[in-house]
C-alpha positions in Angstrom: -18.8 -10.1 28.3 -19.1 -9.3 24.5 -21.8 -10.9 22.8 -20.2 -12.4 19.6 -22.7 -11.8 17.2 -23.0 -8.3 18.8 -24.3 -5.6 15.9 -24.6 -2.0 15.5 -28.7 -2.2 15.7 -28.6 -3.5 19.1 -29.6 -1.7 22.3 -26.5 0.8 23.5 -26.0 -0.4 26.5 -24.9 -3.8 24.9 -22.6 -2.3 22.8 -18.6 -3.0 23.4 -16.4 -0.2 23.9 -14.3 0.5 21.1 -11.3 2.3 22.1 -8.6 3.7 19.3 -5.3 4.8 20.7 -3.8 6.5 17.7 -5.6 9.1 15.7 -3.6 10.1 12.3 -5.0 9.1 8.8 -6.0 5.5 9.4 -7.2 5.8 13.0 -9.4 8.7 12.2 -10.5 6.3 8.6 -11.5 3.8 11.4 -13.6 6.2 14.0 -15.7 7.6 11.0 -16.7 4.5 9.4 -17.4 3.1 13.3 -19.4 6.5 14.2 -21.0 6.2 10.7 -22.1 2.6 11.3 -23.8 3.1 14.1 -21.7 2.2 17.1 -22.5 4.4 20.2 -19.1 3.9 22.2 -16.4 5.0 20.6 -13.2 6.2 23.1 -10.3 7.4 20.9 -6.6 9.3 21.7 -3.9 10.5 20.4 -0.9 12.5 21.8 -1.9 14.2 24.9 -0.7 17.8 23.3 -3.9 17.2 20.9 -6.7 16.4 23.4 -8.1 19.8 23.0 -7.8 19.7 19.1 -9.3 16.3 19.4 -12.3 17.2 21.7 -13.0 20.1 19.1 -12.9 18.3 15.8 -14.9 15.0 17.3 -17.1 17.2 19.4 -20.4 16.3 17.6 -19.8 13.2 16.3 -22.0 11.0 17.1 -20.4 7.7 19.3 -16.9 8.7 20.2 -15.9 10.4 23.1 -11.7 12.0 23.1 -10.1 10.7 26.2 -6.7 12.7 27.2 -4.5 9.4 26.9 -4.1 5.6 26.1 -4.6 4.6 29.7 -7.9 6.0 30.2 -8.9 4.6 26.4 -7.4 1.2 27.8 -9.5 0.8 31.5 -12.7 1.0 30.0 -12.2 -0.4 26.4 -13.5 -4.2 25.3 -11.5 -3.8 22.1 -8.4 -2.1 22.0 -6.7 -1.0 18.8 -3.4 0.7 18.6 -3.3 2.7 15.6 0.2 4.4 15.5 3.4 4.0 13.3 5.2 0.7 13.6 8.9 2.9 15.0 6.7 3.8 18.1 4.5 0.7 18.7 6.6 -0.8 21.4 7.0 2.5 23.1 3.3 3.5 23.2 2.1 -0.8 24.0 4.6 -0.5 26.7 3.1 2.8 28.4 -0.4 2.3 28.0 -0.6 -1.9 27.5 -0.5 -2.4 31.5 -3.8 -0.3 31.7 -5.9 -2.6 29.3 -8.9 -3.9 30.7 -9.0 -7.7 31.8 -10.5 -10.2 29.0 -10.2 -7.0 26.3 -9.7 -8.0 22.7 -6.4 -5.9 21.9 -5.5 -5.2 18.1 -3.0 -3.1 15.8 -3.5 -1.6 12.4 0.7 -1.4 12.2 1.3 -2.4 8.5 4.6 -4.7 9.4 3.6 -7.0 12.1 6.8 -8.3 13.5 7.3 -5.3 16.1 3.7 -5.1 17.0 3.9 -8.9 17.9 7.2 -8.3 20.2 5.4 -5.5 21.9 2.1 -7.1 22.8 4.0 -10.5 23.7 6.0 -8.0 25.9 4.1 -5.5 27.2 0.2 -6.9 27.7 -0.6 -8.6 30.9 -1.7 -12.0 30.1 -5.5 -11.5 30.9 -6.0 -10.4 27.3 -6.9 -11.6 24.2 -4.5 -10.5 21.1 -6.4 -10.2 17.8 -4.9 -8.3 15.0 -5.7 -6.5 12.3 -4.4 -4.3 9.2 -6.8 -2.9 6.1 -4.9 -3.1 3.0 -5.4 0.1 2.0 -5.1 4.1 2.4 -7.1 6.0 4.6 -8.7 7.5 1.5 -10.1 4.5 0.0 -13.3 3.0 0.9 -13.2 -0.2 3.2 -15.7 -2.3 0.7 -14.7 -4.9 -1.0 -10.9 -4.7 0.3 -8.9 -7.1 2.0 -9.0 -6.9 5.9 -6.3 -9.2 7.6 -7.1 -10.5 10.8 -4.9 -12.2 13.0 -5.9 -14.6 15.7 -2.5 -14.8 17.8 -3.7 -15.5 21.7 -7.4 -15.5 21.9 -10.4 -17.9 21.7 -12.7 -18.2 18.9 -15.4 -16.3 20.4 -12.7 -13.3 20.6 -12.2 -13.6 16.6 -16.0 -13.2 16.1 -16.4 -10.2 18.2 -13.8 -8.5 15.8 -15.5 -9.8 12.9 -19.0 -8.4 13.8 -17.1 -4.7 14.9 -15.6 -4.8 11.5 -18.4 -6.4 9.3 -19.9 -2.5 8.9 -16.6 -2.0 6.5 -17.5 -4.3 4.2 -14.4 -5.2 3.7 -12.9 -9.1 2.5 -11.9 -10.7 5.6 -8.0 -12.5 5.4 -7.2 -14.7 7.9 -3.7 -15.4 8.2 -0.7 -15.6 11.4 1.8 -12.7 12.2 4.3 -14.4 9.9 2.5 -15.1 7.0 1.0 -11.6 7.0 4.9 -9.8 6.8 6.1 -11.9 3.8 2.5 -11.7 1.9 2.7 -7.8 2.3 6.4 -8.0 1.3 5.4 -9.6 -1.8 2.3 -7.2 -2.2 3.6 -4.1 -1.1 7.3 -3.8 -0.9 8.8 -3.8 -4.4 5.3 -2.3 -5.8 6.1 0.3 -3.6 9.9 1.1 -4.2 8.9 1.2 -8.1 7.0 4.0 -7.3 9.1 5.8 -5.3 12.3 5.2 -7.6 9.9 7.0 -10.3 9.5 9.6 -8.5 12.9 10.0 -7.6 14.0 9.6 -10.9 11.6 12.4 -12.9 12.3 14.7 -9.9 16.2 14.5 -10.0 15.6 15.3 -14.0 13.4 18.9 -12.7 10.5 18.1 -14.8 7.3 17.1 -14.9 7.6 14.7 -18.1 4.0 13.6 -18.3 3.5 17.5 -19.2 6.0 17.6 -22.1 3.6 14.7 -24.2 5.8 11.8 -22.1 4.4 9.2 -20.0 0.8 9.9 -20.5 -1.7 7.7 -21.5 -2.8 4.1 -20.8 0.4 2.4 -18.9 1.8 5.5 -18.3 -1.6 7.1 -16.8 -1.7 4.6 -14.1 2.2 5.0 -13.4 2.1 8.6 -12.5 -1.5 8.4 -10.8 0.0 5.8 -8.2 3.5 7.9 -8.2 2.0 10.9 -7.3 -0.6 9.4 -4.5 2.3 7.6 -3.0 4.1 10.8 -2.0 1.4 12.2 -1.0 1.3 10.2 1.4 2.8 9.6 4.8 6.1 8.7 4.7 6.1 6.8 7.3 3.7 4.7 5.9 6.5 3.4 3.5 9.3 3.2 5.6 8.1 1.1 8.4 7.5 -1.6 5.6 10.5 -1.5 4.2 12.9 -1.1 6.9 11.0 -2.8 9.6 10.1 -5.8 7.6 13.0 -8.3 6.9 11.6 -9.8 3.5 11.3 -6.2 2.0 14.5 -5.8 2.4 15.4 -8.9 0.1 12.6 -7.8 -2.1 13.9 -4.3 -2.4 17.3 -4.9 -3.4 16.7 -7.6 -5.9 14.3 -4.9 -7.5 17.6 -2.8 -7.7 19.6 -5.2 -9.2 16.9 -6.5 -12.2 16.7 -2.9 -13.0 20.8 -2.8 -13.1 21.2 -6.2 -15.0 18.0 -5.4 -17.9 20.0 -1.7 -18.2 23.4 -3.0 -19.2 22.0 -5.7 -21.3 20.1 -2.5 -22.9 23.3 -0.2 -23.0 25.4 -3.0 -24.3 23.0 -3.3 -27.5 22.2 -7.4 -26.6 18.6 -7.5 -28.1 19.4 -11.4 -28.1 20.0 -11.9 -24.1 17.4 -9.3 -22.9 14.8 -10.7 -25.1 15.8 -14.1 -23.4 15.8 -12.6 -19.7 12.5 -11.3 -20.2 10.5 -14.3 -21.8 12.2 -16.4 -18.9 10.6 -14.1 -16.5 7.4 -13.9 -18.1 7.1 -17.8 -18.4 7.8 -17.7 -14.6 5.2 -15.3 -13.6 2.3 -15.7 -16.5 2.4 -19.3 -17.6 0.2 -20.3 -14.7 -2.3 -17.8 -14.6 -5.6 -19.5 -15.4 -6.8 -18.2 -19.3 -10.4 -17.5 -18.4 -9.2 -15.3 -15.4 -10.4 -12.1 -16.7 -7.2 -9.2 -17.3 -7.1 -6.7 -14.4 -6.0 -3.5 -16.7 -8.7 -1.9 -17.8 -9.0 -0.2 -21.4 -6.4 2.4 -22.8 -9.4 4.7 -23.9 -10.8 4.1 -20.3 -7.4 4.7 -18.4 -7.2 8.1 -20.7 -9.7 9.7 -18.8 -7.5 9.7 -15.6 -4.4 11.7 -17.4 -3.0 14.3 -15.4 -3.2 17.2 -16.8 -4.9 16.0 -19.5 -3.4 15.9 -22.9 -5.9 14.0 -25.2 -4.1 14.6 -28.5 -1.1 12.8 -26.6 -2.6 10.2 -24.4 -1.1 6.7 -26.3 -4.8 6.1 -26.7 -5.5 3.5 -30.1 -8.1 6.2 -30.4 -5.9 9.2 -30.3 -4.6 11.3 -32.6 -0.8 9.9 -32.1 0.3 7.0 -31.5 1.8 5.7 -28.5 5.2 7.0 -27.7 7.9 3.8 -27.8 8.9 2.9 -24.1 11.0 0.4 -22.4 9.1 0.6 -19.3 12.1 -0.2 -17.4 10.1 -0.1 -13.9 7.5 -3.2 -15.6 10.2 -4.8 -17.0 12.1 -5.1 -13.8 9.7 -5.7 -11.7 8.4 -8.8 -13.7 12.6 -10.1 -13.7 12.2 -9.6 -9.8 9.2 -11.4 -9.1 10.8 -14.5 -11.3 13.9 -14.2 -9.6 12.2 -14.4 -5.7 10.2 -17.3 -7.3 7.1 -14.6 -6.0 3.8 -15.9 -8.3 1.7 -12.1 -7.7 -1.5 -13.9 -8.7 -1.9 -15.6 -5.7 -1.4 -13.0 -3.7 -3.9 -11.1 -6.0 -7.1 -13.4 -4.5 -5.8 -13.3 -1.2 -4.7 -9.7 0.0 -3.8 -7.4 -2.5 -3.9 -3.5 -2.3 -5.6 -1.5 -4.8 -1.9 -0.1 -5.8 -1.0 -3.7 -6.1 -3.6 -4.9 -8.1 -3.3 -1.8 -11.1 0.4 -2.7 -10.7 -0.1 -6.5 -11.8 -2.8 -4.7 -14.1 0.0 -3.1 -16.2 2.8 -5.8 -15.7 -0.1 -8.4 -17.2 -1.4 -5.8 -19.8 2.3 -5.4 -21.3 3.8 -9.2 -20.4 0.7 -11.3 -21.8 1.1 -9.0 -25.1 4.5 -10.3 -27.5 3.3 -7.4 -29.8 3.7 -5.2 -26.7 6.5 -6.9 -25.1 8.5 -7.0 -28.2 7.8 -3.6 -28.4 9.2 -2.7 -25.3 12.1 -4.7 -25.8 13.3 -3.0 -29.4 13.0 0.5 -27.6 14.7 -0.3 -24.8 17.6 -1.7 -26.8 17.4 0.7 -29.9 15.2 3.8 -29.1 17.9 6.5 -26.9 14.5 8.6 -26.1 13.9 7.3 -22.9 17.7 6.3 -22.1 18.7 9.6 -19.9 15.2 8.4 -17.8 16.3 4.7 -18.0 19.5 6.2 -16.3 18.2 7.9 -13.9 15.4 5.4 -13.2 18.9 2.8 -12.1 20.5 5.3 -10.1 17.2 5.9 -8.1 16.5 1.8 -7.6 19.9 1.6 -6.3 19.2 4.6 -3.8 16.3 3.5 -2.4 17.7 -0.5 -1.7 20.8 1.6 -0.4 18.9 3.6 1.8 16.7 0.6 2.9 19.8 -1.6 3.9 21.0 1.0 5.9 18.3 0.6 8.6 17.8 4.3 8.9 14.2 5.6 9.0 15.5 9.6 9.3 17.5 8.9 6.1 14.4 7.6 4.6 12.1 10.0 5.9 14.6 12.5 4.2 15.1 11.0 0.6 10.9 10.4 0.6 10.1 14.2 1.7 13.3 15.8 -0.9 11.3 14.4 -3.8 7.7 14.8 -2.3 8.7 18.6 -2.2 8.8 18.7 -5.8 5.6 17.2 -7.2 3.5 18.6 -4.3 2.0 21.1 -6.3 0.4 18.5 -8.4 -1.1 16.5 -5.4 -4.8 17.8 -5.0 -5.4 16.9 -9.1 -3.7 13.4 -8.9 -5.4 12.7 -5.5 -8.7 13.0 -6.8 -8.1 11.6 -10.0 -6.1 8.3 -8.6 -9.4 7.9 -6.6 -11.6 7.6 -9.1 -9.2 5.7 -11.2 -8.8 2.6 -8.4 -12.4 3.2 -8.0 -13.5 2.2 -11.8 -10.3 -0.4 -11.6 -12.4 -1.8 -8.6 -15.9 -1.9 -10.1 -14.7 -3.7 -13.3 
């Protein structure tokens, strides 16, 4: 039995073992910062056909030992965590969940909870004790400071504290909330923030252009808009998809993203400064009125954001410091995703303290930066109405929204995977700069 206060710094043979079945981007994110902590039993796994690869790349690592498959990870294992896409969780829980130990502590890092739930309900022999878990964030982000959800669904409170002193080496924030709650909460957090993004994307690729290099979108707002486009698809696209498709309150989300985006366009096309202007301040109201005034504002400075421009382009950065003044936008993607929030009756702030990503947080970052401004709102709102610079995007930036909730109602991961991978293919040149740039962009965003 597992002491509960067990730690790192205690003798070896006292240590659990810590078996991963699952070892892409987040599983491996969890055996380093293990191995680096200082836990010495560490069994890991991942598709049989990449045992050898496996032994090789872990073979002097200190702690973890490759096993060839999930059911020799599972016999010997005190804590289990299945680290694989939420698609294949019920296959891979089903073949390798009658082979966990009796009294083991099993977990999954799936980001939608609902099928993981259904699979461990189904598949795990009653013996064991189901605590889950999910870091909100990518496998390239540190672990301190961020939110780690855990999920107490059929286990003791002695089982809870043994994940909690695995996991206290992260650092992270510890979240403690049920299956349910965690699928609407990363709905709210992840979903929409997410499809705004990707319709971006999708939108400045269908144009064939890289606007942010032709003195467009770069600066302040815009710096953090292509940052988190860019890291996005470089991503996994499966990371996306299982959210969306496999989570029934991202689906809601999704297409009433869609349809702000449609209803703030025609208001714009139709030259109705008075309605738009009304829709908006409406949704602000909703979403802003509440927020406490000494809260401090997430975004950080314009001049500081500058230093993260892709590609830099000082003399064009939107920077009050700059030698041009900030192009007029109606940042479409803000504006709708403020209208959204208000019309789901979503309040982001309090899902700010409790579990928000680092994409989330620069997202409410620029939504408050721009909302909690009238100079800046207003702003918006006269270009969007009367400025055609940005109009063809605006277009574009509609036809995209509607894609994505299209694609998303159909149910269809391969028609996902296919859309997210077309307009990966065309910005992937400019993933290495934007990866290490984002980095240190949520980093400072972090540290202020």
């Amino acid at each position: 039995m597992v002491r509960t206060n067990i730690s790192p710094n205690d003798p070896a043979e006292e240590h659990p073992t810590i078996g991963l079945i699952g070892m892409g981007a987040m599983g491996a994110m969890y055996a380093k910062h293990l191995s680096k902590a200082g836990w010495k039993k560490i069994s890991v796994c991942d598709l049989p056909d990449k045992f050898d690869s496996l032994k090789l790349q872990y073979a002097d690592v200190p702690g973890i030992t490759v096993h060839p498959d999930g059911h020799a990870v599972s016999r010997i294992s005190d804590f289990i965590m299945y680290s694989v896409e939420a698609e294949y969780i019920d296959r891979v829980v089903a073949q390798y969940g009658p082979s966990t130990k009796v009294g083991a502590i099993v977990s999954g890092q799936t980001s939608v909870k609902a099928p993981e739930k259904h699979a461990f309900e189904n598949y795990l022999p009653p013996d064991v004790h189901i605590v889950s878990l999910h870091s909100l964030h990518g496998p390239t982000v540190s672990p301190e400071g961020q939110p780690l959800v855990l999920i107490q669904h059929r286990a003791p409170d002695s089982s809870l504290h043994v994940v909690e002193s695995i996991f206290r080496c992260f650092g992270s924030r510890f979240v403690y909330l049920t299956y349910e709650d965690h699928d609407l909460v990363t709905a709210n957090v992840q979903a929409v923030t997410h499809a705004a993004f990707l319709t971006m994307g999708t939108a400045w690729a269908s144009q064939r252009a890289y606007p942010w290099e032709q003195g467009q979108y770069v600066g302040g707002i815009e710096t953090v808009k292509v940052n988190i486009m860019l890291r996005i698809y470089a991503n996994k696209w499966h990371v996306y998809a299982g959210l969306a498709i496999l989570n029934p309150s991202a689906r809601i989300q999704i297409d009433q993203y869609a349809s702000s985006a449609t209803a703030l366009f025609k208001l714009m096309l139709a030259g109705d400064e008075d309605s738009l202007r009304a829709r908006i301040y409406q949704a602000r109201e909703q979403v802003f009125a509440t927020v406490k005034a000494e809260r401090a504002p997430i975004f950080l400075t314009e001049d500081v954001l500058d230093q993260f421009t892709i590609g830099g382009h000082p003399k064009l950065s939107g920077s009050p410091t700059a030698s041009s003044a900030p192009p007029s936008n109606s940042h479409l993607a803000l504006l709708a995703m403020v209208d959204c929030w208000a019309h789901l009756h979503i309040q982001p702030f309090d899902h700010l303290d409790l579990a928000a990503t680092p994409i989330f947080r620069m997202w409410i970052g620029v939504a408050e930066y721009l909302f909690r401004s009238p100079e800046r709102l207003d702003s918006a709102i006269r270009s969007a109405v009367y400025d055609v610079t940005h109009r063809s995007d605006d277009l574009e930036f509609v036809i995209a929204a509607r894609g994505w909730s299209q694609c998303v109602s159909f149910g269809s991961l391969e028609l996902y995977k296919r859309r997210f991978l077309e307009t990966a293919s065309f910005f992937e040149s400019r993933f290495e700069e934007a990866s290490a740039i984002g980095s240190e962009m949520i980093k400072a965003i972090s540290q202020s």
